[in-house]
C-alpha positions as CSV (number, residue, x, y, z in Angstrom):
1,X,0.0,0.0,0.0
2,X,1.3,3.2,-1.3
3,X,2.2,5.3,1.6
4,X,2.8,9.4,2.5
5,X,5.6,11.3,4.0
6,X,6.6,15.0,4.9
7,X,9.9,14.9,4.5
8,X,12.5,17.7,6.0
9,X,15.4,18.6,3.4
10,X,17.8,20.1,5.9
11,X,16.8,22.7,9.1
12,X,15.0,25.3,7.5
13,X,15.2,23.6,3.7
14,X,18.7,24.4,3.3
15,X,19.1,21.4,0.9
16,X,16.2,21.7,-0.8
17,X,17.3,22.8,-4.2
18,X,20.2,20.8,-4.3
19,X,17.7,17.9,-3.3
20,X,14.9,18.5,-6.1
21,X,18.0,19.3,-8.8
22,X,20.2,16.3,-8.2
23,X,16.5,13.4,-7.9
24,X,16.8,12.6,-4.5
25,X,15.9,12.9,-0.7
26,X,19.0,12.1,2.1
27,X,19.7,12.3,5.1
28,X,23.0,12.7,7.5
29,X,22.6,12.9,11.4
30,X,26.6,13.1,11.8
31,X,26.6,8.9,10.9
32,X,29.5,8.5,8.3
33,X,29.4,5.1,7.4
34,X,27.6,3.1,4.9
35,X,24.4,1.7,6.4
36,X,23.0,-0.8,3.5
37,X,24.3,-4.1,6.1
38,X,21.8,-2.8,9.2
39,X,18.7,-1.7,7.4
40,X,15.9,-4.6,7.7
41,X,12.2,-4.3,8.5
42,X,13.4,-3.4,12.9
43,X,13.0,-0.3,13.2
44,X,13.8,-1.0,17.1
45,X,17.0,-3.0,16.5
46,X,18.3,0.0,14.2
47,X,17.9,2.7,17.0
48,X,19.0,0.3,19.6
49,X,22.3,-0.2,17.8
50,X,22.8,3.7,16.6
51,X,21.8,5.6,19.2
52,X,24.7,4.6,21.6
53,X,27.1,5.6,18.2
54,X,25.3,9.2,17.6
55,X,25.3,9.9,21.5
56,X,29.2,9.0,21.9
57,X,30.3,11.7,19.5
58,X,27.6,13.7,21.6
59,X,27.7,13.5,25.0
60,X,26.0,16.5,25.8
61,X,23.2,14.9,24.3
62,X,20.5,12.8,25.4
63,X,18.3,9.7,24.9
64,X,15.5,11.4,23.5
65,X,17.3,13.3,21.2
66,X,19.0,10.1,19.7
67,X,16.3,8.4,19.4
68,X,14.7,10.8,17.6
69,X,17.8,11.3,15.8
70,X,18.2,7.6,14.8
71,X,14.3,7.2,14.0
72,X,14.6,9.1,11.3
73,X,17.6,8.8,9.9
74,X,15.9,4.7,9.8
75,X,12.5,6.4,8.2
76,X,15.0,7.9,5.3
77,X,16.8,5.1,4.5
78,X,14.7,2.0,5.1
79,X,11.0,3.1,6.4
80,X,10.2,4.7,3.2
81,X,9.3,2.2,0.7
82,X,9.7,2.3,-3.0
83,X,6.7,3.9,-4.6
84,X,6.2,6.1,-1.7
85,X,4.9,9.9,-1.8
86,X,7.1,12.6,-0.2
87,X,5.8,16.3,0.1
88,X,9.3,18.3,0.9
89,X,9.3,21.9,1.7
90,X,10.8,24.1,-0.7
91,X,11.4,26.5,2.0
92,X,9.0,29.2,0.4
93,X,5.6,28.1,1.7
94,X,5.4,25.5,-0.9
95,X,6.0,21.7,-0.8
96,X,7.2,19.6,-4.1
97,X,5.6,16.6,-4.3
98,X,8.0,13.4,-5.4
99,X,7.8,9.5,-5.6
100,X,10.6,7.0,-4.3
101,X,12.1,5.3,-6.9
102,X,14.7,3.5,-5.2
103,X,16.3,1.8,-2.2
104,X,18.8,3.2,0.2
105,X,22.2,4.3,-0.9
106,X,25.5,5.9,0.8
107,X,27.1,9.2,-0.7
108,X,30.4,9.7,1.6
109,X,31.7,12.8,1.9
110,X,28.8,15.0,1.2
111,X,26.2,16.6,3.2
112,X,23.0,14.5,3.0
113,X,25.5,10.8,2.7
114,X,22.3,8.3,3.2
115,X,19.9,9.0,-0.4
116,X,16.8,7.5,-1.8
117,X,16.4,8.5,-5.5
118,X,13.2,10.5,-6.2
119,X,11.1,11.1,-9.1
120,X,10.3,14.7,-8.6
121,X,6.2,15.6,-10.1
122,X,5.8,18.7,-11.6
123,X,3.4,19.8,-8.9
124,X,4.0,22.3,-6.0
125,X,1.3,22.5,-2.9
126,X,0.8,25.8,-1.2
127,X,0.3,25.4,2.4
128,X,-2.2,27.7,2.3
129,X,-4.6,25.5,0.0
130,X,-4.5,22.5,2.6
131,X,-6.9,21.7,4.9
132,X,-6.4,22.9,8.4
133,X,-5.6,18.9,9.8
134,X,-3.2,18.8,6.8
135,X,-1.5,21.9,7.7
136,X,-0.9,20.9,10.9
137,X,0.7,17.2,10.3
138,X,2.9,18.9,8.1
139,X,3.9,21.5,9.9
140,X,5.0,18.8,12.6
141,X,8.7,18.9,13.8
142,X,11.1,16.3,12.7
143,X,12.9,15.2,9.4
144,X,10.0,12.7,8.7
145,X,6.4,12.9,9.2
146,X,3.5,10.4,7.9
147,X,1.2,12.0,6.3
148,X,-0.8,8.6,4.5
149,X,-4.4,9.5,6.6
150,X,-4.4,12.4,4.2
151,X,-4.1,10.2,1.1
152,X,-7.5,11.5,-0.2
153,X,-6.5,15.1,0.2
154,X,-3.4,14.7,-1.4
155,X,-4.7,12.7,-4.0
156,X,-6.6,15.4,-5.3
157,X,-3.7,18.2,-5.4
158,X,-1.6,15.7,-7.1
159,X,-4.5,14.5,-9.6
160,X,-5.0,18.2,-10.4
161,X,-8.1,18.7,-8.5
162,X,-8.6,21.0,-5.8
163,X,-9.8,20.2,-2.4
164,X,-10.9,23.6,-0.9
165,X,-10.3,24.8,2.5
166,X,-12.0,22.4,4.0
167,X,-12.0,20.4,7.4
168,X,-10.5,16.9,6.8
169,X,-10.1,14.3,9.4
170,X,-9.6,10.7,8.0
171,X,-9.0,8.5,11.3
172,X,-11.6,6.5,12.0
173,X,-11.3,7.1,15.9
174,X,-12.2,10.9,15.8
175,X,-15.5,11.3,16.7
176,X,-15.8,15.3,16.1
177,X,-13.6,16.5,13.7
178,X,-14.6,20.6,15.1
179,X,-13.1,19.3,18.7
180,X,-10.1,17.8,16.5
181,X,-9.0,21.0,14.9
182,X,-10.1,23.1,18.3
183,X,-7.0,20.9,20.2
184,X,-4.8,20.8,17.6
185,X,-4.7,24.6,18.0
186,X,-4.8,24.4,22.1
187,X,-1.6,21.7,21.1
188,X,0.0,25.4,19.5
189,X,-1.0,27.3,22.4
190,X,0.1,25.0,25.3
191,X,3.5,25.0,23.3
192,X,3.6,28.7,23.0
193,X,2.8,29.8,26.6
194,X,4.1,26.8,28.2
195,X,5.3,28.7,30.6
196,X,2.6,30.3,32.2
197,X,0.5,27.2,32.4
198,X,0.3,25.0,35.8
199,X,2.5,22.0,34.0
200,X,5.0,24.6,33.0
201,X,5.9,25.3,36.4
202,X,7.0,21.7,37.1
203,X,7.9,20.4,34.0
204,X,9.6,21.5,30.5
205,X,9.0,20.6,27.0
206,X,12.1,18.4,25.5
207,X,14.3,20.1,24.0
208,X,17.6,19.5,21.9
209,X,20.0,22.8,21.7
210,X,17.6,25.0,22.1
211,X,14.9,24.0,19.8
212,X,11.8,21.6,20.7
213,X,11.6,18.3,20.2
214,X,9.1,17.2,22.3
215,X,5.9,18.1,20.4
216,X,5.0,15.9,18.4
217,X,7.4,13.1,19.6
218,X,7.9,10.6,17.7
219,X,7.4,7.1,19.1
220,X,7.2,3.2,17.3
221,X,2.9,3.5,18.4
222,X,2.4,7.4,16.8
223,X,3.7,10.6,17.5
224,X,3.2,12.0,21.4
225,X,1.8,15.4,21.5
226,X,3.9,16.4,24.2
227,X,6.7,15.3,25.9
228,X,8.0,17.0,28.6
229,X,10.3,16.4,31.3
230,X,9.9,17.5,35.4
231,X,12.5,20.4,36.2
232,X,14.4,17.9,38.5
233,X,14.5,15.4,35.4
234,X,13.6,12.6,37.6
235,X,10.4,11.5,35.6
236,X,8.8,12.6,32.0
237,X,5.5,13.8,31.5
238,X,3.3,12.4,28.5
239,X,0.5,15.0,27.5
240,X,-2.4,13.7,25.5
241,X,-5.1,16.0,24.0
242,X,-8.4,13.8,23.6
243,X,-9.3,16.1,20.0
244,X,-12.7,14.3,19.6
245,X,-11.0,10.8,20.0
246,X,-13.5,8.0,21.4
247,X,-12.2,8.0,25.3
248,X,-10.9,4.0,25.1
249,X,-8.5,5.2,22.1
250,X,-7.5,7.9,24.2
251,X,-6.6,6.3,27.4
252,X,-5.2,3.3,25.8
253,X,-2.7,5.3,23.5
254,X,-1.2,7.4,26.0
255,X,-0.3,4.0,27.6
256,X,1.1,2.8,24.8
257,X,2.7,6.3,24.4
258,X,4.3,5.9,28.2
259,X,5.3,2.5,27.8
260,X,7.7,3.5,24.6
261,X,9.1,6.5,27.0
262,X,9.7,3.8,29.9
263,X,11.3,1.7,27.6
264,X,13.3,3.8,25.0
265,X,14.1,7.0,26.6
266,X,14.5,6.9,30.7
267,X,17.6,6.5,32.9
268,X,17.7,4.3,35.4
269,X,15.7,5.8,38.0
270,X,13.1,7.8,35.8
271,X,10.0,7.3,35.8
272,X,7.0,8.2,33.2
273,X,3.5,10.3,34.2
274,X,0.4,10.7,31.9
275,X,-1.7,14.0,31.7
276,X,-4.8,13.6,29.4
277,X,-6.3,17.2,28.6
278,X,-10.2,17.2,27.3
279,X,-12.7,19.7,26.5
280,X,-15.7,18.4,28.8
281,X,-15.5,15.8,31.5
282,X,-15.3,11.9,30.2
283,X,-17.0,9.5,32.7
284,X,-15.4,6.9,31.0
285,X,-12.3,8.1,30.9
286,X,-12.8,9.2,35.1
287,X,-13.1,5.3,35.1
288,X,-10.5,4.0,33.2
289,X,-7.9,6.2,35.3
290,X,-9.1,4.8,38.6
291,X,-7.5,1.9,38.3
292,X,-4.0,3.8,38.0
293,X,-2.0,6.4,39.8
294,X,0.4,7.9,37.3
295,X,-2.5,9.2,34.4
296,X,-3.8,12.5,35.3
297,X,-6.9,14.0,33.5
298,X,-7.7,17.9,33.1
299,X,-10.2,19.9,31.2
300,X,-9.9,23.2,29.9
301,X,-12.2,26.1,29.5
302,X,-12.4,28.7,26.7
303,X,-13.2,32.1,27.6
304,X,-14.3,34.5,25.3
305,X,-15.9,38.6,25.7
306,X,-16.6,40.9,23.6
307,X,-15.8,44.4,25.0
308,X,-17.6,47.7,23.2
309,X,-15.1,50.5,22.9
């Protein structure tokens, strides 16, 4: 089945050109050797055994930050089938639409050493025609982001048709698409005045040299909408915004969410809580969280006045 990816070409695009001009996508990570020997269907394995190499050359670093690293520099080079769809920024507000025509292969001594050749469409998609879910999933952080629940969307930019600005949501567990696009934008906002909300006064975002890496996170079950970690870094925080979900989904994803953190990214000694955030109160969520101490479960409230000058 024919899959879809946003893919990063460099921070800010830098390799974009070079990318769409020379038929390929790549990636680096600091990784100089030829990776053709480890790339098999274990996604796991790979960032098992490259995640110790990336973090010796960077101590400074941590867990989370390789393993996001590793992820996907293994999404690049092996995740990403042949006859896959990639939508890469152009770094001007539009994204060039290409299909992989090829398996992995290693460039030494450039930039962007690990390439999958790409067919490059004549087609260009302006952020600003995509629907508002759309938007958001590729606006996501990261080098790779899947994008296939959009498939019908995109179909119809790269078919020639045109969608509209319209409200999409293809996932079969949202139940209101308007509370769906209502908490992807209170995802932006908690991100953007994280400091002045109650969690931000015990815990912070991730973050890797300054820039965050902990919306969005991705993890082997789906990408976490928040990761953050408590000031005295002895136990992450794994946020969850319900956005219209059915309330078992919710619940049981966050664990699944918490259980990759436990596994993947603590030290010895860290531990892992759960926040879910909703818009109303869940009864069934109330009673799914009764049965364990480490899942809290807020609502928020939306205030809004109109004043006459």
């Amino acid at each position: 089945m024919k899959k879809y990816y946003r893919v990063m070409l460099g921070q800010k695009s830098k390799y974009a050109e070079e990318c769409f001009a020379g038929g390929f996508i790549g990636a680096g990570f600091g990784i100089d050797s030829d990776l053709a020997g480890s790339l098999t269907d274990d996604k796991k394995a790979f960032i098992a055994r490259y995640s110790p190499l990336w973090l010796a050359d960077r101590p400074e670093k941590t867990k989370p930050a390789a393993s996001m690293a590793c992820g996907f520099l293994y999404m690049v080079c092996q995740g990403i089938s042949q006859g896959d769809i990639v939508l890469c920024p152009d770094g001007k507000g539009s994204y060039r639409v290409g299909e992989v025509i090829s398996g992995y292969s290693y460039q030494p001594g450039v930039d962007l050493p690990h390439r999958r050749a790409v067919k490059w469409l004549d087609i260009s998609i302006e952020r600003a025609e995509m629907s508002e879910a759309l938007r958001f999933s590729t606006g996501s952080i990261g080098t790779v982001s899947e994008i296939t629940k959009y498939a019908d969307e995109l179909e119809k930019f790269i078919g020639g048709g045109s969608t509209g600005p319209v409200l999409s949501v293809n996932d079969e567990t949202i139940e209101d698409a308007a509370v769906f696009a209502m908490e992807k934008h209170l995802e932006e906002f908690l991100v953007k005045n994280w400091s002045t909300t109650q969690l931000g006064t015990q815990y912070d975002i991730v973050e890797d040299e300054g820039e965050l890496i902990g919306q969005q996170y991705p993890s082997d079950t789906g990408p976490i909408d928040i990761l953050a970690i408590s000031k005295d870094k002895s136990h992450y925080l794994v946020i969850e915004l319900k956005k219209g979900r059915a309330s078992d989904n919710v619940v049981g994803q966050i664990q699944r969410y918490m259980g990759f953190v436990l596994e993947e990214l603590t030290e010895p000694g860290q531990s892992v809580r759960g926040v879910i955030i909703a818009l109303e109160d869940d009864l069934r969520i109330r009673r799914a969280l009764k049965v364990t101490n480490n899942i809290d479960f807020y609502r928020y409230e939306i205030r809004f006045n109109l004043v006459k000058n």
